[in-house]
gemmi code that builds the backbone of each chain (N, CA, C; Angstrom):
import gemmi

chains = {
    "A": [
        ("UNK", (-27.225, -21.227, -1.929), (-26.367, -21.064, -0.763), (-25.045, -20.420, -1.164)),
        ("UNK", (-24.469, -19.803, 0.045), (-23.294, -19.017, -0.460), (-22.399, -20.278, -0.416)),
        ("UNK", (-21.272, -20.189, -0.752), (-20.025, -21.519, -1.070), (-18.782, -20.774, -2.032)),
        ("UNK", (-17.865, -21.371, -1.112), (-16.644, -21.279, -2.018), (-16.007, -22.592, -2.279)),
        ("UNK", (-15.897, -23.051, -3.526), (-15.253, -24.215, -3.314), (-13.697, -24.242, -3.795)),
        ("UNK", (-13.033, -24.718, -3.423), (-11.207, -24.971, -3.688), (-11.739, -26.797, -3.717)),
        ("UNK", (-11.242, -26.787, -5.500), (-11.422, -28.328, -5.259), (-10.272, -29.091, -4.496)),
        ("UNK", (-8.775, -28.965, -4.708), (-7.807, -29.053, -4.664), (-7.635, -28.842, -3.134)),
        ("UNK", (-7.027, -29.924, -2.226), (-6.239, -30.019, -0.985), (-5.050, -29.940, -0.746)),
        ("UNK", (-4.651, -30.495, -1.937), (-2.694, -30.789, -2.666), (-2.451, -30.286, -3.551)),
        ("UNK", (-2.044, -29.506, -4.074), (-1.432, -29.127, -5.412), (0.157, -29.273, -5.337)),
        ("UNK", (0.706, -30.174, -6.071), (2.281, -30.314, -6.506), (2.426, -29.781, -7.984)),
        ("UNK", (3.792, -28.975, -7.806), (4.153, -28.236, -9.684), (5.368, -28.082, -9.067)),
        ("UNK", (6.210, -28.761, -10.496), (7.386, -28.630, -10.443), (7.856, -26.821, -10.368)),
        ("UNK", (8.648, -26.545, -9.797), (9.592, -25.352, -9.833), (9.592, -24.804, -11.477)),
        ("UNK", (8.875, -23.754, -12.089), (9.203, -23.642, -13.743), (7.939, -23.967, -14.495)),
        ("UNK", (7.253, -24.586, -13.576), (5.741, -25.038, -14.466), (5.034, -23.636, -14.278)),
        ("UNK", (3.428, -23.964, -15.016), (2.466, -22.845, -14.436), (1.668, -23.243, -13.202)),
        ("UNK", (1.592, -22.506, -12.660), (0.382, -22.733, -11.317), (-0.813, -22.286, -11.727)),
        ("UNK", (-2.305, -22.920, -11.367), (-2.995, -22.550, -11.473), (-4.479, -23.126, -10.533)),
        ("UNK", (-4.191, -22.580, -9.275), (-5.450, -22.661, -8.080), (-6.786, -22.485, -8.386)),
        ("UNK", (-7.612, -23.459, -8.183), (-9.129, -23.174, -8.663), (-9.576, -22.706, -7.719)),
        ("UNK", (-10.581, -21.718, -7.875), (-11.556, -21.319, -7.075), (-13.097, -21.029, -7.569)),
        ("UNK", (-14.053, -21.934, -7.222), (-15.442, -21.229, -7.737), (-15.800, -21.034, -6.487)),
        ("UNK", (-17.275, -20.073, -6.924), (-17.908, -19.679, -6.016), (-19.686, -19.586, -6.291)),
        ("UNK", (-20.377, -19.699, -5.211), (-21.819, -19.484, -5.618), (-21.802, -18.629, -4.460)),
        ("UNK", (-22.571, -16.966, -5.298), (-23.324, -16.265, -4.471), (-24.299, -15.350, -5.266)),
        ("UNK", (-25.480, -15.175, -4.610), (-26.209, -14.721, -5.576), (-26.401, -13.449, -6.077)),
        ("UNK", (-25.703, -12.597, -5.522), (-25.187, -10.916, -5.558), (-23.748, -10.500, -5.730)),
        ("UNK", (-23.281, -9.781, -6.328), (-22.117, -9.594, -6.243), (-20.721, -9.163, -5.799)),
        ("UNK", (-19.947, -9.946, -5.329), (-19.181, -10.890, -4.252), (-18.057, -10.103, -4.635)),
        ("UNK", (-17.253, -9.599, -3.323), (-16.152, -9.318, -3.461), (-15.023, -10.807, -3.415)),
        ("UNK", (-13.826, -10.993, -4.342), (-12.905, -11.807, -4.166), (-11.889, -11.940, -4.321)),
        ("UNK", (-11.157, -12.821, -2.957), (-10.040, -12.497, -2.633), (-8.989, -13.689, -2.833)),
        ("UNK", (-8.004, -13.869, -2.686), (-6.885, -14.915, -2.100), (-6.072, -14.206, -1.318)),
        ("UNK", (-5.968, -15.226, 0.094), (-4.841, -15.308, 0.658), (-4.004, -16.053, 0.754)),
        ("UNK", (-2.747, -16.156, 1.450), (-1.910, -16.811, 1.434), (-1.080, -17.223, 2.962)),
        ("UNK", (-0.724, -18.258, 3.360), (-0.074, -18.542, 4.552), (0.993, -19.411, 3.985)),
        ("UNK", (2.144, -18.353, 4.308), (3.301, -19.190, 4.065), (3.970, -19.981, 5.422)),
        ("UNK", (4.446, -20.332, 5.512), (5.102, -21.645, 6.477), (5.777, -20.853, 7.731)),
        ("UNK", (5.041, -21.132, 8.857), (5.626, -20.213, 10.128), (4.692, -18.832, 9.951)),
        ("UNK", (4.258, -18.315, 9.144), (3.210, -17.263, 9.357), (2.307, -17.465, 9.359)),
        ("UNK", (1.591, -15.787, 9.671), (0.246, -15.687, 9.423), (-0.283, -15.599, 8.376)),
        ("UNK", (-1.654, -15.521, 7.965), (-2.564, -15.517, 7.166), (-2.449, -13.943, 6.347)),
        ("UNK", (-2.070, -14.070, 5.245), (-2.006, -12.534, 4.643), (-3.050, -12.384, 3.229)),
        ("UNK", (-3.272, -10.716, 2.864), (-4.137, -10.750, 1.676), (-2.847, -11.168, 0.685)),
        ("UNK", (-3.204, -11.521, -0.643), (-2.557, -11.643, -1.329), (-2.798, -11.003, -2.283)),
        ("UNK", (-3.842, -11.347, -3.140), (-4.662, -9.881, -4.170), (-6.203, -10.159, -4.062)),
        ("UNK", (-6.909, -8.981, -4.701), (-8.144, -9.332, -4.450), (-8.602, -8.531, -5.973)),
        ("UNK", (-9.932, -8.866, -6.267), (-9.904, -9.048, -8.042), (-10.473, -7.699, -8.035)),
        ("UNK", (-11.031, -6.742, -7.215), (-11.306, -5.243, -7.672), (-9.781, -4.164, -7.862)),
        ("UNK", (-9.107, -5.098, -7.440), (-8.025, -3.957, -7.638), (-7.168, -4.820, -8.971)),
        ("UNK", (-7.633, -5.273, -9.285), (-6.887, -6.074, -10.733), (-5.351, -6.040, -10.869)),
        ("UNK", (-4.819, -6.633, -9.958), (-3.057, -6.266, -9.715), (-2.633, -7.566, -10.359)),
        ("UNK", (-1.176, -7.404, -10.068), (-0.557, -8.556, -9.811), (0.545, -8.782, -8.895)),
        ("UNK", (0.549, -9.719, -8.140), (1.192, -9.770, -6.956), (2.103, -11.113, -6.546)),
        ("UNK", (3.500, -11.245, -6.696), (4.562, -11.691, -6.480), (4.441, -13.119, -7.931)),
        ("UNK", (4.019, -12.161, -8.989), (3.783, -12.970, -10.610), (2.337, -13.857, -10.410)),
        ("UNK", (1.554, -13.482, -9.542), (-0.137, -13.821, -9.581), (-0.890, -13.087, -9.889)),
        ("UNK", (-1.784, -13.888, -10.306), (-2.954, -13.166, -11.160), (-3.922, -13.686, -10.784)),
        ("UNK", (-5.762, -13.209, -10.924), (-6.547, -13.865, -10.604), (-7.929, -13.498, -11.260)),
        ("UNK", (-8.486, -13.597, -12.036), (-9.435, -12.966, -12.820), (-10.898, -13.559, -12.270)),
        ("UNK", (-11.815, -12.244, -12.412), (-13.273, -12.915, -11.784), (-13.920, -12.933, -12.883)),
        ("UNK", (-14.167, -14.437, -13.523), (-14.892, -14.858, -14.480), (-16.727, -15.069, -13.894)),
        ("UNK", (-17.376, -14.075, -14.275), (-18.800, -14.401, -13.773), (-19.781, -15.392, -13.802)),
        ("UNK", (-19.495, -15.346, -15.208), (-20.140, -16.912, -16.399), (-20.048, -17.732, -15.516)),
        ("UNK", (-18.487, -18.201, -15.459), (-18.313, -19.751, -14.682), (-18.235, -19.716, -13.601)),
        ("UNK", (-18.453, -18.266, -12.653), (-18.417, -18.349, -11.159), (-17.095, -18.718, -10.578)),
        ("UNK", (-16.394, -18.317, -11.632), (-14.364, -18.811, -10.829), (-13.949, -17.459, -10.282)),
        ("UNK", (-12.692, -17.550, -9.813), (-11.613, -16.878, -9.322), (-10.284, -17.270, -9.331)),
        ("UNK", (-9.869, -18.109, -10.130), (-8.244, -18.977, -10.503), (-7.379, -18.166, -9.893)),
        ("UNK", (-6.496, -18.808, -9.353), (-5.421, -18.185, -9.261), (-4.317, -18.594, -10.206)),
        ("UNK", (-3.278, -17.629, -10.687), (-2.618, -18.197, -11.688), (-1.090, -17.544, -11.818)),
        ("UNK", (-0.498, -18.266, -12.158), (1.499, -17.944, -12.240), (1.637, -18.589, -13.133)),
        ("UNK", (2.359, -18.025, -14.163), (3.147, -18.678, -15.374), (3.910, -19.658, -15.352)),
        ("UNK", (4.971, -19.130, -14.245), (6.441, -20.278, -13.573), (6.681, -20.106, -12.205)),
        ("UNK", (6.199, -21.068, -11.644), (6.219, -21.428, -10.091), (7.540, -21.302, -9.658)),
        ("UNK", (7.474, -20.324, -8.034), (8.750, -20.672, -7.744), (8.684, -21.236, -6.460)),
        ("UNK", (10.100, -22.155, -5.745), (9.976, -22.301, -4.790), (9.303, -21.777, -3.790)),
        ("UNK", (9.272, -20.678, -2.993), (9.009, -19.492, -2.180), (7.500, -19.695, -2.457)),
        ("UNK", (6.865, -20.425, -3.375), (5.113, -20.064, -4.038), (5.101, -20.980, -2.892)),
        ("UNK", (5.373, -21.923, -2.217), (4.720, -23.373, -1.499), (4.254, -22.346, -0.148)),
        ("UNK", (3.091, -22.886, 0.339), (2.265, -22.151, 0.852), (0.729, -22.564, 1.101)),
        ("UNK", (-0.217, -22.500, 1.905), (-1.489, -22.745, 1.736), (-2.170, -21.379, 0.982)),
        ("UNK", (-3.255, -21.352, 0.224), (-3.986, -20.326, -0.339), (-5.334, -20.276, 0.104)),
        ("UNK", (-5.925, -19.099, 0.048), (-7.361, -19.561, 0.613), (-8.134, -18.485, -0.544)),
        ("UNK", (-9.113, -19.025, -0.697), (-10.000, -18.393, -1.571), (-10.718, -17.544, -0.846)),
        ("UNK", (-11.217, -16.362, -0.808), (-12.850, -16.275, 0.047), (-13.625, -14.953, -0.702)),
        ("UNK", (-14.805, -15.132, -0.145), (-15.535, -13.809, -0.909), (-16.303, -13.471, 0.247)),
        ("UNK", (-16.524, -12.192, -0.257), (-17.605, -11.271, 0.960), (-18.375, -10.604, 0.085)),
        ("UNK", (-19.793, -10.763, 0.960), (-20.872, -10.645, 0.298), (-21.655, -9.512, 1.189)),
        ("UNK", (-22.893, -9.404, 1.434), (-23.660, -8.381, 2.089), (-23.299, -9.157, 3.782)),
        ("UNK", (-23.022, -10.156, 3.771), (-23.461, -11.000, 5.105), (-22.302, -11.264, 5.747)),
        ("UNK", (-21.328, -11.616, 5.317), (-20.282, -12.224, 6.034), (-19.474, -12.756, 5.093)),
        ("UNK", (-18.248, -13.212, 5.350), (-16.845, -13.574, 4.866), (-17.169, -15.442, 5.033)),
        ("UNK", (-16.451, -15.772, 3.289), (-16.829, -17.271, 3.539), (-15.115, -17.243, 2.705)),
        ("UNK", (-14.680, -18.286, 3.434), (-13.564, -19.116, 3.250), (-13.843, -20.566, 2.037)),
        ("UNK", (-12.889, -20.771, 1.080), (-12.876, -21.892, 0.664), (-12.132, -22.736, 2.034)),
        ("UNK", (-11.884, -24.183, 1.985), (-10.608, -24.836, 2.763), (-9.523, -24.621, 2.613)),
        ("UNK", (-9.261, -24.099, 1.857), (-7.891, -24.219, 0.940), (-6.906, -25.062, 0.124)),
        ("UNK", (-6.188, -24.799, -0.368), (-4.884, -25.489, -1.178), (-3.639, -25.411, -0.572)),
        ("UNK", (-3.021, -26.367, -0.590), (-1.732, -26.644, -0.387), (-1.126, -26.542, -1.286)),
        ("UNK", (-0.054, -25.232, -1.797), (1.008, -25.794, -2.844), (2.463, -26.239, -2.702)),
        ("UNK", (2.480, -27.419, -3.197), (3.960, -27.765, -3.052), (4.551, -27.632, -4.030)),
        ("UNK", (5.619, -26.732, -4.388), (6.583, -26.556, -5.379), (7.786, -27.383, -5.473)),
        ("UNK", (7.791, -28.020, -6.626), (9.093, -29.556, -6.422), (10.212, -28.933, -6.911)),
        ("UNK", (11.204, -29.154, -6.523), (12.508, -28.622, -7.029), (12.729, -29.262, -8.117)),
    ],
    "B": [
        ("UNK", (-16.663, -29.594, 19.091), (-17.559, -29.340, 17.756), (-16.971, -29.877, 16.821)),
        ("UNK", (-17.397, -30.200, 15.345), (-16.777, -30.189, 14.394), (-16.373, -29.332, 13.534)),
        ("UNK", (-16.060, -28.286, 13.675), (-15.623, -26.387, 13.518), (-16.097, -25.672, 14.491)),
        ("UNK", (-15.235, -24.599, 14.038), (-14.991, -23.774, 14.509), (-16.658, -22.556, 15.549)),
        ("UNK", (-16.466, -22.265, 16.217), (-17.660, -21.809, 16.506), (-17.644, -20.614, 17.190)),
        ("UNK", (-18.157, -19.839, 16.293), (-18.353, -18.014, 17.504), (-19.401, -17.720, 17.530)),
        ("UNK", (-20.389, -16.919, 18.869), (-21.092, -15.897, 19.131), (-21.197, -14.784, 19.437)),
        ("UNK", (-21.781, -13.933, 19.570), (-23.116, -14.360, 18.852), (-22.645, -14.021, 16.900)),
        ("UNK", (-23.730, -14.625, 16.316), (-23.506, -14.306, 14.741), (-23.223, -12.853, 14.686)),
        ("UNK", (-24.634, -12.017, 14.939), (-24.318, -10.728, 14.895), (-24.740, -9.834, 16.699)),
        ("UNK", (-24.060, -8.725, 16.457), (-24.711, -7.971, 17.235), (-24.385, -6.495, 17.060)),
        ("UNK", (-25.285, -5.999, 17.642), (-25.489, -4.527, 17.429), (-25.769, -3.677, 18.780)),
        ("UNK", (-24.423, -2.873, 18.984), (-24.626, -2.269, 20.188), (-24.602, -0.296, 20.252)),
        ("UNK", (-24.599, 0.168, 20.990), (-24.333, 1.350, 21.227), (-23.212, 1.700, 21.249)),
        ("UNK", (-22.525, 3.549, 20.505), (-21.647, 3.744, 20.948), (-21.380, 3.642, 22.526)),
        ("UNK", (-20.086, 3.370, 22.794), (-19.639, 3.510, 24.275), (-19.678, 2.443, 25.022)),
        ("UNK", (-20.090, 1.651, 24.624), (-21.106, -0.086, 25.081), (-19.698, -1.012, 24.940)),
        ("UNK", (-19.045, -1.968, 25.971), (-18.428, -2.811, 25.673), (-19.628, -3.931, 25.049)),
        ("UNK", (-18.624, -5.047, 24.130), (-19.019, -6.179, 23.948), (-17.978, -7.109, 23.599)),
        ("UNK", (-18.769, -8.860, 24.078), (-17.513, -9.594, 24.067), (-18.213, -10.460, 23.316)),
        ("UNK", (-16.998, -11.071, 22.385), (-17.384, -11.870, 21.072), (-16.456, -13.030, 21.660)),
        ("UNK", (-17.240, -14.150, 21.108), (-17.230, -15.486, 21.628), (-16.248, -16.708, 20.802)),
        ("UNK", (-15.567, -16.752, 20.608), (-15.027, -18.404, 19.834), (-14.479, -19.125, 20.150)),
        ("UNK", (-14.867, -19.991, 19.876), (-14.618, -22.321, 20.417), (-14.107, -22.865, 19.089)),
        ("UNK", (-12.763, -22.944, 19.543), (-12.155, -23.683, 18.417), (-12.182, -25.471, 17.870)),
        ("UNK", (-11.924, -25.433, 17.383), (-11.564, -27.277, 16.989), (-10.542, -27.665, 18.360)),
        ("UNK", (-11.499, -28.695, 18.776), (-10.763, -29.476, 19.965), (-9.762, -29.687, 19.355)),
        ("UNK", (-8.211, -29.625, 20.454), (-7.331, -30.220, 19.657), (-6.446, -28.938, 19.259)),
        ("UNK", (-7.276, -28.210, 18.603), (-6.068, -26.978, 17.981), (-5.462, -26.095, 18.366)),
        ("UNK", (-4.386, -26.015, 18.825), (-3.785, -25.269, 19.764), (-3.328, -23.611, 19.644)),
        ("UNK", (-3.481, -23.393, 17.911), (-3.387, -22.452, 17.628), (-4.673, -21.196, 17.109)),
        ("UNK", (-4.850, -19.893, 17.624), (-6.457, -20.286, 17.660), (-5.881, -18.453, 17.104)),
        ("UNK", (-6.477, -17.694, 16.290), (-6.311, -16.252, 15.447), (-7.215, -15.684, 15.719)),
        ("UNK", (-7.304, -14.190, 16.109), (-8.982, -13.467, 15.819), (-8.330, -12.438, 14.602)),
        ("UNK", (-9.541, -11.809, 13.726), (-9.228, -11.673, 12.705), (-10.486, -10.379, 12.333)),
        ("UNK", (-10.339, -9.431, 11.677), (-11.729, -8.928, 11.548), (-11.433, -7.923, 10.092)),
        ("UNK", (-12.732, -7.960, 9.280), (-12.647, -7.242, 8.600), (-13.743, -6.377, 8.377)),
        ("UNK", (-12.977, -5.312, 7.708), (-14.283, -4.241, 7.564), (-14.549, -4.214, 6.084)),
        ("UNK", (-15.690, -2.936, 5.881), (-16.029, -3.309, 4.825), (-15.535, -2.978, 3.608)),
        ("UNK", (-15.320, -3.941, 2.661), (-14.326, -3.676, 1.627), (-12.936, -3.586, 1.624)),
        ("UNK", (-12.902, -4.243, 2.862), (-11.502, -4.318, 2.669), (-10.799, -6.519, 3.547)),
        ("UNK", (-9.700, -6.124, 3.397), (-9.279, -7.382, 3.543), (-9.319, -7.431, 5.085)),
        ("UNK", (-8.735, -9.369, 5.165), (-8.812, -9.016, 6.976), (-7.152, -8.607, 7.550)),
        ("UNK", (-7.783, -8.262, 8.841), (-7.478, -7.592, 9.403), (-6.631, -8.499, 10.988)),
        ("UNK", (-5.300, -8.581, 10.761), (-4.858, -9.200, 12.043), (-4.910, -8.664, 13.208)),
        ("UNK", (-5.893, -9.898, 14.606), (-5.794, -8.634, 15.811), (-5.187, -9.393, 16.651)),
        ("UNK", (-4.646, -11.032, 16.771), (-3.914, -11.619, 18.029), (-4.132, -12.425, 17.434)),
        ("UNK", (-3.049, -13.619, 17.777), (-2.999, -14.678, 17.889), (-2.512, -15.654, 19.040)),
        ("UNK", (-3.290, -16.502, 19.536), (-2.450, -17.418, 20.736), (-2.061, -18.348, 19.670)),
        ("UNK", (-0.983, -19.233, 20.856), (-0.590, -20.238, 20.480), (-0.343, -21.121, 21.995)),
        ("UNK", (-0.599, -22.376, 22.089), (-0.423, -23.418, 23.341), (-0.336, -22.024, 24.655)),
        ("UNK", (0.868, -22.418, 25.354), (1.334, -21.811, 26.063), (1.769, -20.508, 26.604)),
        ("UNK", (2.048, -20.204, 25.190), (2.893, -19.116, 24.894), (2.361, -17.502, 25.028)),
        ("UNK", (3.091, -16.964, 25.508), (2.072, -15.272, 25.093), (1.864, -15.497, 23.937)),
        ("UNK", (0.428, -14.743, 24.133), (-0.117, -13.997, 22.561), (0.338, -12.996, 21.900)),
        ("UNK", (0.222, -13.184, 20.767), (0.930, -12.041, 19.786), (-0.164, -11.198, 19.583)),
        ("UNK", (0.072, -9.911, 20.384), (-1.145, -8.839, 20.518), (-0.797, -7.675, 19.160)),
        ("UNK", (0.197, -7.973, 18.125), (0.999, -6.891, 18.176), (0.127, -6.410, 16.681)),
        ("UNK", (-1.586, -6.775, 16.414), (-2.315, -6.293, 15.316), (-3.806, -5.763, 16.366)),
        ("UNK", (-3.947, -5.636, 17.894), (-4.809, -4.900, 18.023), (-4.615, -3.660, 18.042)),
        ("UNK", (-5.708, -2.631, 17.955), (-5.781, -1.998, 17.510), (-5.874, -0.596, 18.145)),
        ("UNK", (-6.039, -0.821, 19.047), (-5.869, 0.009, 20.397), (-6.439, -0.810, 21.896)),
        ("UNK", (-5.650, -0.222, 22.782), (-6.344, -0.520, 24.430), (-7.182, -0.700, 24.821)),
        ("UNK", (-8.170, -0.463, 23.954), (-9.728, -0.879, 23.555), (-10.011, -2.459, 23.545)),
        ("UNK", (-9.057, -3.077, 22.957), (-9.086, -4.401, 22.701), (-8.278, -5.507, 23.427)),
        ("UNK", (-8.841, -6.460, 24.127), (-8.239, -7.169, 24.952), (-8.989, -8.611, 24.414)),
        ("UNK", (-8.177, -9.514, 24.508), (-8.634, -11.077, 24.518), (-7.586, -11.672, 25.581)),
        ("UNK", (-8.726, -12.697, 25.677), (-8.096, -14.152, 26.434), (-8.337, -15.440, 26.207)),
        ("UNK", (-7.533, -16.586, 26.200), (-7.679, -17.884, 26.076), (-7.861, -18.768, 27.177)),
        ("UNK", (-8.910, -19.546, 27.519), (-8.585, -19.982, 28.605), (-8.706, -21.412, 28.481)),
        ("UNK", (-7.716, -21.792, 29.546), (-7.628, -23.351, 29.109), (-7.064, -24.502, 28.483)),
        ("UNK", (-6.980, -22.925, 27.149), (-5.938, -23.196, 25.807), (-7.166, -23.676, 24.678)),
        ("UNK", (-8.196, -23.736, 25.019), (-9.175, -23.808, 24.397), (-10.513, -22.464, 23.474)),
        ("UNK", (-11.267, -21.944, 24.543), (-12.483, -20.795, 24.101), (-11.368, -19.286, 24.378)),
        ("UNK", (-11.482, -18.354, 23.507), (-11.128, -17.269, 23.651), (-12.489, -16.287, 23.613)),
        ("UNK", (-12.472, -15.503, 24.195), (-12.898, -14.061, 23.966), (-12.396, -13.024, 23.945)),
        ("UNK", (-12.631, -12.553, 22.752), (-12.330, -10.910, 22.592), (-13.589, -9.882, 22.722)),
        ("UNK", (-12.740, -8.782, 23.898), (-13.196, -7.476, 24.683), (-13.312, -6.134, 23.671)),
        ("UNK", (-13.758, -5.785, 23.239), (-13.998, -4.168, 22.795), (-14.355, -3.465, 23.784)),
        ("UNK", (-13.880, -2.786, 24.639), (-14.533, -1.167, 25.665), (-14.893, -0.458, 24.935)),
        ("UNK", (-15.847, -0.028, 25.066), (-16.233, 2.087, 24.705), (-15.801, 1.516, 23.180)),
        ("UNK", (-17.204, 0.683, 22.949), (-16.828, 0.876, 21.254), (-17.333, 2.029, 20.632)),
        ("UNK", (-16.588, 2.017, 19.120), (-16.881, 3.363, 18.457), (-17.471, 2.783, 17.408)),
        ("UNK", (-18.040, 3.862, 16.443), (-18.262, 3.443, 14.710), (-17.382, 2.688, 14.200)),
        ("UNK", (-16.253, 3.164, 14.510), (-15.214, 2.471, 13.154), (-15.139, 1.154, 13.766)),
        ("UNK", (-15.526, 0.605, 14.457), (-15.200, -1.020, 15.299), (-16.212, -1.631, 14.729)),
        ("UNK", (-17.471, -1.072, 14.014), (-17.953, -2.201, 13.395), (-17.395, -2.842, 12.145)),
        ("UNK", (-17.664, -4.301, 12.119), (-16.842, -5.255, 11.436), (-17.682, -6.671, 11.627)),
        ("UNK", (-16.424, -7.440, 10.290), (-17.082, -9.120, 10.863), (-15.563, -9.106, 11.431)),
        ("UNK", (-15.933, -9.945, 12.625), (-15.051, -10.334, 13.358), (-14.732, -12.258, 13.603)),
        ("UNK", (-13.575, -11.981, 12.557), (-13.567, -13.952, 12.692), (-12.240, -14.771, 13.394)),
        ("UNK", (-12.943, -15.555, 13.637), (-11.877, -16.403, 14.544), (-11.357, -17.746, 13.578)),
        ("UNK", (-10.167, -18.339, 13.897), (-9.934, -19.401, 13.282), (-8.863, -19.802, 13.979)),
        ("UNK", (-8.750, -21.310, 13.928), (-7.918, -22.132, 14.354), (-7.177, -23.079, 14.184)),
        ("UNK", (-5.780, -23.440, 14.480), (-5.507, -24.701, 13.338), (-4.573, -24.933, 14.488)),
        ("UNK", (-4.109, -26.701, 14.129), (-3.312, -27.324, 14.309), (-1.508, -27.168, 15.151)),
        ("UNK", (-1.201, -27.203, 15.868), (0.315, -26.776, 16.013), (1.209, -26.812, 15.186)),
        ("UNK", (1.096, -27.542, 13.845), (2.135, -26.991, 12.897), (1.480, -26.472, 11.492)),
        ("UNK", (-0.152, -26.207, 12.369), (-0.441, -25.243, 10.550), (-0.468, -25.955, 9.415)),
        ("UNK", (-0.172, -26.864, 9.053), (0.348, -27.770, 8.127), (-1.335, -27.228, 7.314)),
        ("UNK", (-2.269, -28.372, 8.177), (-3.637, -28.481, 7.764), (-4.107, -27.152, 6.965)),
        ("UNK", (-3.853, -26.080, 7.508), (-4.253, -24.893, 7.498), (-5.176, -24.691, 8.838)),
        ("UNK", (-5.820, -23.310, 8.182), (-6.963, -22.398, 8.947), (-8.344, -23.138, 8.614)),
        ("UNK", (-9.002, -23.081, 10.168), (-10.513, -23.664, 9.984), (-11.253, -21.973, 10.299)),
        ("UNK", (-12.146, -21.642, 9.852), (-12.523, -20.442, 10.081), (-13.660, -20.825, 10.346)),
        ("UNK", (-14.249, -20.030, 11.618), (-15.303, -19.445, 12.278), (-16.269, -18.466, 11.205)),
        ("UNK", (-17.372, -18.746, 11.495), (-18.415, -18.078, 10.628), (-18.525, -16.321, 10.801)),
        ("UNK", (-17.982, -15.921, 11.787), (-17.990, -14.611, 12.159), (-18.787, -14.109, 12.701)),
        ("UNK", (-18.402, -13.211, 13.581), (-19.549, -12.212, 14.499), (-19.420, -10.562, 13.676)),
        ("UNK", (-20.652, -10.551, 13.158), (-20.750, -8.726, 12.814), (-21.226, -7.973, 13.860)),
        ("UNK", (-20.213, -7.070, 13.786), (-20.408, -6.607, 14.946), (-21.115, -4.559, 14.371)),
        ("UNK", (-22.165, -4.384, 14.895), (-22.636, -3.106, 14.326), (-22.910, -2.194, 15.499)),
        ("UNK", (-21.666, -0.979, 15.488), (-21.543, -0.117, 16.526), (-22.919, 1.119, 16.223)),
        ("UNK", (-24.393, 1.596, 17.164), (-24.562, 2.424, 15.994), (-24.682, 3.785, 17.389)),
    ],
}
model = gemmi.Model(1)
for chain_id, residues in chains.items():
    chain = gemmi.Chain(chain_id)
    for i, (resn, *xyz) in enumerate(residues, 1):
        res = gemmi.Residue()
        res.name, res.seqid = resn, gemmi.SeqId(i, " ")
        for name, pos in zip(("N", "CA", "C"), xyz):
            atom = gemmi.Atom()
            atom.name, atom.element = name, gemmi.Element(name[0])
            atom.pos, atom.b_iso = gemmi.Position(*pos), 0.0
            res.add_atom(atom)
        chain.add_residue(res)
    model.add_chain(chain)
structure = gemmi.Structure()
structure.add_model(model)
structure.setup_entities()
């Protein structure tokens, strides 16, 4: 079955730590993948997606095949990071959403 | 329901052919998004309601595209005189009045203009 999973509902990191959002996925062909992001009072935006191998506001996100991940990852969290994230991949069929993560960045 | 729910899954129409795509949000959620993406690329904002309030039309895409909420509950979104480039998955999602929870997303309607 296709699936994205975000184990994580809560994520708290102090302000200065590393962040690092899990994301696996099962699909049996190969899956485009993304994160977005909804910051507080907005909408739902792309954030990066792993064919264009960027990095975007100090995130990173590498598509490990082996283990079926998509991490999201920041060295040193900043305030401004707190936000929900959403994982998702698209496949031949349709767009699947993890639930997402909550990050709270502690001062 | 217990999510989010749109119809039909897919459909496939003719150029020139309106069609109207279907979604039933989480009882309760007052804030309800349509959303669509094409292929290979990310999604795509086309309105959002919220309770009462006008909708924020200001990601459709042309005059082509109309939705409504009624109730404050089921929306549908209108395509007229669709073209090629309008095929897409087209997803809906809905959340909570302060978002907090996040987005519940709808499974999507593909929509295939041919």
């Amino acid at each position: 079955a296709q699936r994205v999973t975000q184990p994580e509902k809560l994520l708290s990191v102090f302000k200065g730590a590393p962040v690092e959002l899990k994301c696996n996925y099962s699909y049996s062909g190969s899956p485009e993948l993304f994160w977005y992001v909804q910051y507080s009072r907005q909408r739902l935006q792309l954030l990066l997606r792993h064919i264009s191998r960027e990095s975007i506001k100090g995130f990173t996100a590498d598509l490990n095949k082996g283990e079926t991940s998509f991490h999201l990852k920041k060295p040193f969290a900043q305030e401004e990071d707190s936000a929900m994230y959403y994982c998702a991949l698209t496949g031949d069929d349709k767009i699947i959403f993890g639930k997402g993560t909550r990050l709270h960045i502690l001062p | 329901g217990a999510g989010v729910s749109q119809s039909p899954s897919n459909k496939v129409t003719e150029k020139g052919k309106d069609v109207e795509l279907r979604c039933d949000p989480i009882s309760g959620h007052t804030a309800l998004y349509w959303y669509r993406q094409s292929l290979g690329q990310g999604l795509e904002f086309l309105i959002y309601f919220q309770g009462n309030s006008a909708p924020d039309k200001s990601g459709l895409p042309s005059d082509r595209f109309s939705a409504e909420r009624t109730g404050g509950s089921v929306s549908t979104l209108t395509i007229q005189r669709t073209q090629q480039e309008d095929s897409a998955v087209y997803l809906c999602a809905s959340s909570s009045p302060t978002g907090f929870d996040g987005y519940t997303f709808g499974s999507g309607t593909r929509l295939t203009v041919v």
